[in-house]
Every structure is written in C-alpha cells, then in structure tokens.
C-alpha positions as CSV (number, residue, x, y, z in Angstrom):
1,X,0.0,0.0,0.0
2,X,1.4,3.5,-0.5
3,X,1.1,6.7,2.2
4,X,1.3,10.0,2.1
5,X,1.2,12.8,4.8
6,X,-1.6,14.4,6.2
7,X,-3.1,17.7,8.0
8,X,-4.7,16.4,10.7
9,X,-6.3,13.4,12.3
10,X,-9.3,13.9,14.0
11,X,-12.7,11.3,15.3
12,X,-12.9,8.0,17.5
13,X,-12.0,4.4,16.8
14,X,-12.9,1.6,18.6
15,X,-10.3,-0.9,18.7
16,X,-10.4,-4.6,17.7
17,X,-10.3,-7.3,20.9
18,X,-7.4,-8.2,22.6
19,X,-4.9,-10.8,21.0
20,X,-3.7,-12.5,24.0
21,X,-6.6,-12.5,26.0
22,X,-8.4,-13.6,23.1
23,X,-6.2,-16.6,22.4
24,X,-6.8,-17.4,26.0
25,X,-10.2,-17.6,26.3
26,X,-11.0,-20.0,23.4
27,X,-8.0,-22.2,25.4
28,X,-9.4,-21.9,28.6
29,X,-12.8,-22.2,27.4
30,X,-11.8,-25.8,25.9
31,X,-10.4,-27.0,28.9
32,X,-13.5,-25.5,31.2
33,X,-17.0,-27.6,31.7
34,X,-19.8,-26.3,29.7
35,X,-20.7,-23.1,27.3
36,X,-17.9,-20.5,27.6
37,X,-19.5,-17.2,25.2
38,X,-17.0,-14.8,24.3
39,X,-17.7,-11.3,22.6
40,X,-15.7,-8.8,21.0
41,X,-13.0,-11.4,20.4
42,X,-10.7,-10.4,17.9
43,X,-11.1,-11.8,14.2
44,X,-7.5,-12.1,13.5
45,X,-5.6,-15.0,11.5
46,X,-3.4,-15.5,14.9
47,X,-6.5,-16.2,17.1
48,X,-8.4,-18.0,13.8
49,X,-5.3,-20.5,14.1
50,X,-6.1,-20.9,17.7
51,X,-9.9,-21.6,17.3
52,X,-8.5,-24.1,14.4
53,X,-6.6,-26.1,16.7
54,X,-9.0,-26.7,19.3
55,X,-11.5,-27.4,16.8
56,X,-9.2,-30.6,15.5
57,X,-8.6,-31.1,19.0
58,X,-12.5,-32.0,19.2
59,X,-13.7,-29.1,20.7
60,X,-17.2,-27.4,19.3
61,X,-16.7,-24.4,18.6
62,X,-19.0,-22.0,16.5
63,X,-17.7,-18.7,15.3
64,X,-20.7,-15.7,14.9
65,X,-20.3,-12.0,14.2
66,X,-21.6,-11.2,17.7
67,X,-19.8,-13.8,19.6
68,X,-17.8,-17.0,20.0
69,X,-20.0,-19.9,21.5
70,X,-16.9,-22.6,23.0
71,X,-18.6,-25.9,24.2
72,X,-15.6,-27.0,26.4
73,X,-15.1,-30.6,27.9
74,X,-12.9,-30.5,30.6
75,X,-9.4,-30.6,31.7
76,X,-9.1,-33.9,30.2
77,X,-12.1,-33.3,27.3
78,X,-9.3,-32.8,24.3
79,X,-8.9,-35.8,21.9
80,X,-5.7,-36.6,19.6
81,X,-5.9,-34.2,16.8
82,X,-6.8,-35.9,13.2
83,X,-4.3,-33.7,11.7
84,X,-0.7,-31.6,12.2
85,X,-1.9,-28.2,14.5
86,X,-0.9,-25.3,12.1
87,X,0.1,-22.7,14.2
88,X,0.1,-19.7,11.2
89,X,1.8,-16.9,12.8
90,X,1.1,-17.7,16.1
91,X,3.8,-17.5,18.7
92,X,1.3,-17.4,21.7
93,X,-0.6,-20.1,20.3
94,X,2.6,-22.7,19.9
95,X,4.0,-22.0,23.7
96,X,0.5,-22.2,24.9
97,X,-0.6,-24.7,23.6
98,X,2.8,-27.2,24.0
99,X,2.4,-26.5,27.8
100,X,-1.3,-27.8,27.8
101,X,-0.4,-30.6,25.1
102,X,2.2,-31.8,27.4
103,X,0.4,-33.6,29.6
104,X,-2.1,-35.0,27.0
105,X,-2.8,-39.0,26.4
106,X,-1.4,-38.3,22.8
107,X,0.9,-37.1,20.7
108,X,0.5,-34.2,18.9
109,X,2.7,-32.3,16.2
110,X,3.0,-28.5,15.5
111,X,4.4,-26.5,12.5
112,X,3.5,-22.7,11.6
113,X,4.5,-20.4,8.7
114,X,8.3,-19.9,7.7
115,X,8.5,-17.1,10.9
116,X,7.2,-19.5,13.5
117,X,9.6,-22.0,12.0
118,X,12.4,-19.6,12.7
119,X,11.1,-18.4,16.4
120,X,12.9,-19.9,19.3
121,X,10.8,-22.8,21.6
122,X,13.7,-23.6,23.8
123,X,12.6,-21.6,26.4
124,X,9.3,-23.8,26.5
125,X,10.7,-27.0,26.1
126,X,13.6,-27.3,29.0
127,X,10.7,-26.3,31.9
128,X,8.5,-28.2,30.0
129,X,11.1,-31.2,29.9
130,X,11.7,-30.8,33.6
131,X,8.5,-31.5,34.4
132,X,8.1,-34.4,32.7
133,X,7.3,-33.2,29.4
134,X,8.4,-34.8,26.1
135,X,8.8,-32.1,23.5
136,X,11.1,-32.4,20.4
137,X,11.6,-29.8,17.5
138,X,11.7,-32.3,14.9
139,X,15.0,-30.2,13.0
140,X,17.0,-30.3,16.5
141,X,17.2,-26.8,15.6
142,X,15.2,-25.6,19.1
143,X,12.2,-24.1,16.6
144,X,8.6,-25.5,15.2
145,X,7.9,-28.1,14.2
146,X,7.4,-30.1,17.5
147,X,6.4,-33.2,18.5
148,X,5.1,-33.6,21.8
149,X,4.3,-36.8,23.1
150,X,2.2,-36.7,26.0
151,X,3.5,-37.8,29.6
152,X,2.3,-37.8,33.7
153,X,4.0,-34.2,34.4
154,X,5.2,-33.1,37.7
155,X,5.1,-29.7,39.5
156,X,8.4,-27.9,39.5
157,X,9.8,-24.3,40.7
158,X,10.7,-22.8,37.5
159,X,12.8,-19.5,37.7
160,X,12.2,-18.1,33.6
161,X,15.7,-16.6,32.4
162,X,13.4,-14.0,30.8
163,X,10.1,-12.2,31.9
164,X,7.8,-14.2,29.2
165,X,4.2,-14.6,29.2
166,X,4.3,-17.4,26.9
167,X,6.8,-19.4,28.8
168,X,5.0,-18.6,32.6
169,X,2.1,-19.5,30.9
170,X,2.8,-22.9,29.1
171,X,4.5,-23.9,32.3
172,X,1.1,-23.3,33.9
173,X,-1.4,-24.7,32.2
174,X,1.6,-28.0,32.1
175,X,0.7,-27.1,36.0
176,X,-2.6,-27.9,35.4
177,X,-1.6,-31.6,34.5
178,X,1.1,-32.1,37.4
179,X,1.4,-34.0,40.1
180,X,1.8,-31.3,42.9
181,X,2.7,-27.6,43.1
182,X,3.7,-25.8,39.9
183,X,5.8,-22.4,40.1
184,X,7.1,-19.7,38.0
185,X,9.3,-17.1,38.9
186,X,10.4,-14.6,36.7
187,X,13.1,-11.9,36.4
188,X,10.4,-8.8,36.0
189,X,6.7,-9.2,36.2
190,X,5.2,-10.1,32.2
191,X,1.2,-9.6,31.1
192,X,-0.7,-11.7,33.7
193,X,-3.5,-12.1,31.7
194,X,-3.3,-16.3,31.9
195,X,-3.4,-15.9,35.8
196,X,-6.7,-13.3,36.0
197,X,-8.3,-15.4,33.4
198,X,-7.6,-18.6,35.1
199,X,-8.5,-18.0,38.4
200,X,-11.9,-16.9,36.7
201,X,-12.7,-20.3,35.3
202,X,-11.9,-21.4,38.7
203,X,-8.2,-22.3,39.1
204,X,-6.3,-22.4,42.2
205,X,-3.8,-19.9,41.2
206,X,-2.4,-17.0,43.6
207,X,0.4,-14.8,42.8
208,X,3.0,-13.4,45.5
209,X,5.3,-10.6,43.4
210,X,6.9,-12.2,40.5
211,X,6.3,-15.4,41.4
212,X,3.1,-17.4,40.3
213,X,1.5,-20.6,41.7
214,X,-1.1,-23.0,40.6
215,X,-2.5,-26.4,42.0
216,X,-3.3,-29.4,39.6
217,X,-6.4,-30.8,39.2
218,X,-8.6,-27.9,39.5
219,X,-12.6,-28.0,38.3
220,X,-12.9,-25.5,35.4
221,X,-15.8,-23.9,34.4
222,X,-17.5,-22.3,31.4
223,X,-17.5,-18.4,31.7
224,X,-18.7,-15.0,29.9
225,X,-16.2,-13.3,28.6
226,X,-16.2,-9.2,27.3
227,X,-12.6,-8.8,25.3
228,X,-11.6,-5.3,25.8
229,X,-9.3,-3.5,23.4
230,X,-5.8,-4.2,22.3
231,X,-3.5,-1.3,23.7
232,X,-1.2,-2.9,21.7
233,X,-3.5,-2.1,18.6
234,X,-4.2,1.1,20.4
235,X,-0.7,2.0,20.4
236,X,-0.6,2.9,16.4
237,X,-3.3,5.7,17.3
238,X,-1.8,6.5,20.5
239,X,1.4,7.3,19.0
240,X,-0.4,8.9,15.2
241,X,-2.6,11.4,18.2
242,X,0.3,12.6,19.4
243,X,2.7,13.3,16.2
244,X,0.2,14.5,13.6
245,X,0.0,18.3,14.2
246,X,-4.0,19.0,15.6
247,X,-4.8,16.2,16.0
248,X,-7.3,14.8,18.7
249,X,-9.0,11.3,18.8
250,X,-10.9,9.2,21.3
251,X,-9.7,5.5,21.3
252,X,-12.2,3.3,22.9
253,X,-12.5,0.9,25.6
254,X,-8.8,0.2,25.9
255,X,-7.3,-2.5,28.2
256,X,-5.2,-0.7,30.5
257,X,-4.0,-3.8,32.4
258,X,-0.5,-2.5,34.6
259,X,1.5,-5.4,33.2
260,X,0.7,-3.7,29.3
261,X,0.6,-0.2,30.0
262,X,4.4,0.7,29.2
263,X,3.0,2.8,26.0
264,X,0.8,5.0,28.4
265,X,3.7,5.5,30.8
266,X,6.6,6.4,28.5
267,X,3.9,8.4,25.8
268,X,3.2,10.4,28.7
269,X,6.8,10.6,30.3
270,X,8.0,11.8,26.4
271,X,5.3,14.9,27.1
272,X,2.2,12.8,25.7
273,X,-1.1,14.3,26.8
274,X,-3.3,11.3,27.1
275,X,-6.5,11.3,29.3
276,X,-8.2,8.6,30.9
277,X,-12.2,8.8,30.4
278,X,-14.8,6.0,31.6
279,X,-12.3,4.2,33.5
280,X,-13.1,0.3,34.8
281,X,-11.6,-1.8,37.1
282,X,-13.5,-5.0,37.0
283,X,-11.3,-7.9,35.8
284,X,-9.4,-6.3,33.0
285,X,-9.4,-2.6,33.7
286,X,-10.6,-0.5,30.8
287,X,-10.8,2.9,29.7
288,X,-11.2,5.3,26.7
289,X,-8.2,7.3,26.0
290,X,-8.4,10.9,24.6
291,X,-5.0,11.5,22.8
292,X,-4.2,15.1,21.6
293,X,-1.1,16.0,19.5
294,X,1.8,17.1,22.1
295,X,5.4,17.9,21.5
296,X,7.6,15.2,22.4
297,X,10.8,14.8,24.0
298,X,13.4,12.0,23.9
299,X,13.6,9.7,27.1
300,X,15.3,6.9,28.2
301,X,13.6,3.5,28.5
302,X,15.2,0.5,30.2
303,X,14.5,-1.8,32.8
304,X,11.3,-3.4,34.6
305,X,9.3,-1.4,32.2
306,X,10.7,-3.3,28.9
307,X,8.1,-6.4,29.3
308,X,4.9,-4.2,30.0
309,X,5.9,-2.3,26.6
310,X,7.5,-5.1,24.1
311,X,5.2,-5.1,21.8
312,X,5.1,-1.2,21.5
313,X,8.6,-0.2,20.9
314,X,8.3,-0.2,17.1
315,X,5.9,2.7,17.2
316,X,7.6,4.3,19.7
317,X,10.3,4.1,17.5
318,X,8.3,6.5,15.6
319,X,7.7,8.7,18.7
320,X,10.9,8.7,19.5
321,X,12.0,9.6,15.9
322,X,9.7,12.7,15.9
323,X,10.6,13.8,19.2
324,X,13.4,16.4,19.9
325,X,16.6,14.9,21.6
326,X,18.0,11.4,22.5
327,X,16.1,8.8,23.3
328,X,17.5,5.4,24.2
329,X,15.8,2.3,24.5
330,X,17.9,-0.6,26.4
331,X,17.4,-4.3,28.1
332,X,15.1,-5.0,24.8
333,X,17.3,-7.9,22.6
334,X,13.7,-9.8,22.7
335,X,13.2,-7.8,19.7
336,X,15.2,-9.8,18.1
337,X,13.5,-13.1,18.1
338,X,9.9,-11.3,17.1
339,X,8.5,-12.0,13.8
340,X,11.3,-10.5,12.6
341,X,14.3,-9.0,13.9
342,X,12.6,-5.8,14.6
343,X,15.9,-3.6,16.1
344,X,17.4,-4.6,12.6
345,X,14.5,-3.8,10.5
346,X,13.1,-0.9,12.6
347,X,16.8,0.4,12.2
348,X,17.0,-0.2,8.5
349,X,14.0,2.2,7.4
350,X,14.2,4.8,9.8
351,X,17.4,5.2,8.6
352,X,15.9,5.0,5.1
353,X,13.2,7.9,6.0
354,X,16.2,10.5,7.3
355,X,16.2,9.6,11.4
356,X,19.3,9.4,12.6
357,X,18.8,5.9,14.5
358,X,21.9,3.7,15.7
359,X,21.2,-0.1,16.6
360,X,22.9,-1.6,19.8
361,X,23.0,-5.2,20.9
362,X,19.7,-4.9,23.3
363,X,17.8,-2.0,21.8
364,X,18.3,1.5,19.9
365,X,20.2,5.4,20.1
366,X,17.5,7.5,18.1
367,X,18.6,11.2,17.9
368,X,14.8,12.3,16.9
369,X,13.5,15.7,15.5
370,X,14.7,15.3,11.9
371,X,12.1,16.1,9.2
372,X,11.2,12.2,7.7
373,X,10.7,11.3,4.2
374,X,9.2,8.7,2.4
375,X,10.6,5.6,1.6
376,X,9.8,2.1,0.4
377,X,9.1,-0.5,3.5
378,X,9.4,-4.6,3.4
379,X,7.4,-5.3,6.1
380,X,9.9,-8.5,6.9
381,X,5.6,-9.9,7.4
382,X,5.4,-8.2,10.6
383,X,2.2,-6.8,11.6
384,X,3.8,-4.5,13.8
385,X,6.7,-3.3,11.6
386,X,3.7,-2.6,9.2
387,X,1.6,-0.5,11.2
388,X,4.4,1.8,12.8
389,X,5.6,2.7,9.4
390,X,2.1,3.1,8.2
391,X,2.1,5.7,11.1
392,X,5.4,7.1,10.3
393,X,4.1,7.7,7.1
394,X,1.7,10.7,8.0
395,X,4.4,12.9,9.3
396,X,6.7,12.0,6.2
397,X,7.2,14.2,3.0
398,X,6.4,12.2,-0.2
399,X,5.4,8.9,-0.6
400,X,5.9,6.1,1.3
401,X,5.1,2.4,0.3
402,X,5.0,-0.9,2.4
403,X,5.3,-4.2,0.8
404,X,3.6,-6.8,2.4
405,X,1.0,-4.2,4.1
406,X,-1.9,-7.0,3.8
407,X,0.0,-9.0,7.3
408,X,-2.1,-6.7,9.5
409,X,-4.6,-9.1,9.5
410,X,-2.8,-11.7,12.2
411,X,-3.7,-9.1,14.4
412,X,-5.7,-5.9,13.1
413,X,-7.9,-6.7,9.7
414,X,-9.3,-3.4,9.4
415,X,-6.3,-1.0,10.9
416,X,-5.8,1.0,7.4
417,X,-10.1,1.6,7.5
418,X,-9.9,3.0,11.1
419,X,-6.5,4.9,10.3
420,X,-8.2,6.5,6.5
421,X,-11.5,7.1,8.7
422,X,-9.5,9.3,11.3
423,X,-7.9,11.1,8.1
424,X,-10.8,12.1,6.8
C-alpha cells in the first residue's frame, strides 16, 4: 500500500479485541465444563489458528459475528488431533498450547508459517522437559515443528531466564496436568492475563510478586467473557494522536492492564497528553483514552518497564524519531526473536526515512526531531513493523510504500479503514 502525509487526524475508533486474552479464552474455554461465550473477540488470522486447533482437538466451537459460543469438555475433554496443528503466525498459540499438550494422552505435532519456523521454543521446552514433558523440535534446531508426546507431568519451581508470558504460561497450564505444586518465577513481572483469566474459570492460582502458583487438578468452568481493546493495537493511534499536528481522537474501551501499560507511561513521560475517560476496574481494567497532539521529548527506557511495553517499541520508534533529543531504549534484545528482527528492521528504514537511529545489541540510540521522508518499506511480514511505518508515514514528506501491508490481519484486519477514517 502506499502513504502520504496528512493535516490532521481527528474522530474516535474503537479498537479490535485483545490478541492475548483472546487466544486465551477460546484455550481456557476448551479446557473449562460447559458453554464459555466470548464477545468482542478479535477476528484475527493468529486467534483464527487458535480456534483451528482446538477445533481438530475436538472441541465445538461456533464462530458468529456477535460472539464466540466454546462448548468445552474438561481438563481432560481434548482428543488426539486428526491432523498436524498449524500454528500460522502464532507465537502465543505454539508455547501455549505445548504446555497444555504436554500432559495429554497423545501425541501431537506442530508446524506454523516460515516465521514460527524460525522463532525460538527452547525456552518452553527445558521447563516443560523438567516437568516431565516430552517435547522435540523435529529439525533439532530448538524451533517449530514439535512433537510432543504426552507424559504424567510433575510440579516444578521454575525460575524463567526471561520475563515471558508465553513461557510462565505454558509452564502453567503443564501445572494444570502435574502431580503437585507448579511455580514460576520470573526476572520482571510479564502480562498476567493467563493468571486473571484462570483463576476466573476457577483455578487455584495466587500470585506473590513475581512469582506465580497454581494447583493441579482444579474443576474448570464455562465463563462470559467481554474482550476489551488491544492497547497494543491502540498504540498505532496513540502514537499517530500525538505526532500529527491538531490532531485529537478518542480511542475506545482500551485494556489498560498494569503489566501492558508501558505505551501509556513512556507516551506520557516523552510529554504525551493522554486522558483517561470511563475508566473500569472489573477484571481487565478498561478505559477510553483521549490523545491530543503534544510535543515530544526523547527519554530513556530500560528496565522493569521493557516487558509491559514489548510489543510497543516499534511505534515508539516513531515517537521517539519525531521527538526532539535522544532517546534510548535498552534491556530490549527480545526484539530480536519477534517476527522479525525488529531492532534490525526498525533500524534499516528509519534510517531510510532520514532519522538518525543507531542499533545496539539490546535496543536503539534515536537522535529524533529530523524532518522524515518517504521511503519504500518490506514489512519483513510483521504486523507490527507494518503498522508503525504506516504511522510514520503521516508525518513524512512524499510517498511512502509498504510491501507486504496485507499481514495486519494476524492481528488488526481493518487497521488501514480505522487509520483513513481518522484522516478524513
């Protein structure tokens, strides 16, 4: 698709369900008693592989415009799948999902596309293997595809090497399976979404400071579930509010969860003026956020922060870039094993569009306030590299054009409608 820059952006979007709650809800859902019903779940090919695999799993589930309808059958309801689980895109999905196929009476093999084949899945097969687990990547490369054959599990005191949802969370739901007492304990707090939406369904899960524990065995059971919105997704018009010259827009019913809300903390550190209307608390807090264009500054960003933001730090890549002065970002080398290397390719165009932007082992030196130009953008087929240059692309002179624009959809199908209606 190709970009140009505009005046102004101006209106209110309402932004598509969250990815990693949603992926966790049709999981959880499976594994729960009865009718769990799900709205506002997000229509994206990630979560569509998710639905997929539970569905070869034997799991019923049917798939509306108005909601999600998952007739589970238990902790020990899923039968062998008649087919290899394609992952797609799906990182969550494959770590997830190994932790709960782990202690299956089956075996069970998963592939994905060429990026999930290049993704690491060492870091969910050793706890998994300490438990009990029997998990092989079929290359002996440490990537998909993997065969797990399913085993009697054990509980275990896992301390993560890195703060990862994905890995606290296949280790627990392998918890789930074991045959006492399952911990993790990571280096810095990551999303706790798995442990809210588990102790929802009924799980005996607590959670003492970084460390999480969960009892086997527990009776699951079917719940309601209202997805809020991806502050992830929201982070594109978080960060387009605040660099496009008069512009104002209401972004609504966010998921401001304290474990995700690194984009609100460093947007408004950098000089951001964000508000906070209709706030909720219940569950997953919510709110709408009012976003007005603000002059920004550079900052540094480092630390415990990092895991609440990981997701973010292409666009504020952008924010950074349009900012006056230095900002740093440090402690981030997991952006090297996203769908792409994303401090490479984040480096490489930035560069291309006039920012004067210098790549370090564990993050980025971006010496922002430069006017931008446009440029031509691979995506690398990263949703997120995508989006923050289709951002980037409204403060830039000239054209800019992204190759491979159409990958939004693993997480965002109609991201370039909300983004035109804002322009108009």
């Amino acid at each position: 698709m190709k970009f140009q820059k505009v005046n102004t952006l101006k209106g209110e979007v309402t932004i598509p369900g969250d990815k990693s709650i949603s992926h966790r809800a049709v999981m959880f859902g499976s594994l729960a008693e009865g009718l769990t019903e799900v709205t506002n779940f997000l229509q994206g090919a990630d979560c569509l592989s998710t639905i997929d695999a539970f569905r070869k799993m034997g799991i019923e589930i049917e798939n509306t415009p108005e909601k999600i309808l998952i007739h589970g059958r238990g902790l020990h309801g899923l039968q062998a799948p008649s087919s290899i689980l394609d992952m797609g895109n799906s990182g969550t999905t494959t770590r997830l999902i190994s932790g709960i196929l782990a202690g299956q009476p089956f075996e069970s093999t998963l592939t994905g596309d060429a990026s999930i084949q290049k993704r690491p899945m060492r870091r969910i097969m050793e706890p998994l293997s300490m438990m009990g687990g029997n998990i092989v990547s079929v290359n002996g490369n440490g990537c998909a595809p993997l065969h797990i054959t399913g085993s009697p599990l054990h509980g275990i005191h896992y301390h993560s090497k890195v703060a990862s949802a994905q890995v606290k969370s296949a280790v627990l739901l392998a918890g789930l399976y074991a045959d006492g007492e399952t911990l993790v304990t990571e280096p810095t707090l990551s999303r706790n979404h798995t442990e809210i939406m588990l102790r929802y369904f009924g799980a005996d899960l607590r959670s003492e400071g970084k460390t999480a524990h969960i009892i086997p065995e527990p009776h699951l059971e079917g719940r309601k579930i209202d997805i809020p919105g991806d502050i992830s997704s929201a982070a594109y018009f978080i960060a387009a509010g605040l660099i496009v010259p008069g512009s104002e827009i209401l972004i609504k019913n966010v998921g401001i969860n304290p474990t995700r809300d690194g984009i609100l903390r460093v947007a408004r550190e950098m000089g951001g003026n964000i508000t906070l209307l209709n706030e909720k608390h219940d569950g997953e807090p919510t709110a709408d956020l009012l976003v007005k264009y603000s002059p920004l500054h550079g900052v540094t960003i480092e630390g415990d922060i990092i895991p609440a933001l990981i997701d973010e730090l292409p666009i504020i890549n952008i924010m950074a870039a349009c900012a006056d002065g230095t900002t740093i970002i440090r402690n981030a080398s997991e952006l090297k094993v996203k769908e792409s290397n994303r401090i490479d390719v984040m480096v490489q165009y930035l560069s291309a569009m006039g920012c004067d932007i210098t790549g370090t082992e564990d993050g980025m030196i971006i010496q922002g306030g430069q006017p931008l130009h446009g440029t031509e953008v691979d995506s690398h087929l990263d949703h997120r590299i995508a989006m923050s240059f289709a951002v980037a692309s409204l403060v830039a002179e000239g054209k800019t054009e992204i190759e491979g624009s159409d990958v939004v959809t693993i997480s965002y199908p109609d991201f370039y409608a909300d983004l035109a209606h804002l322009c108009q």
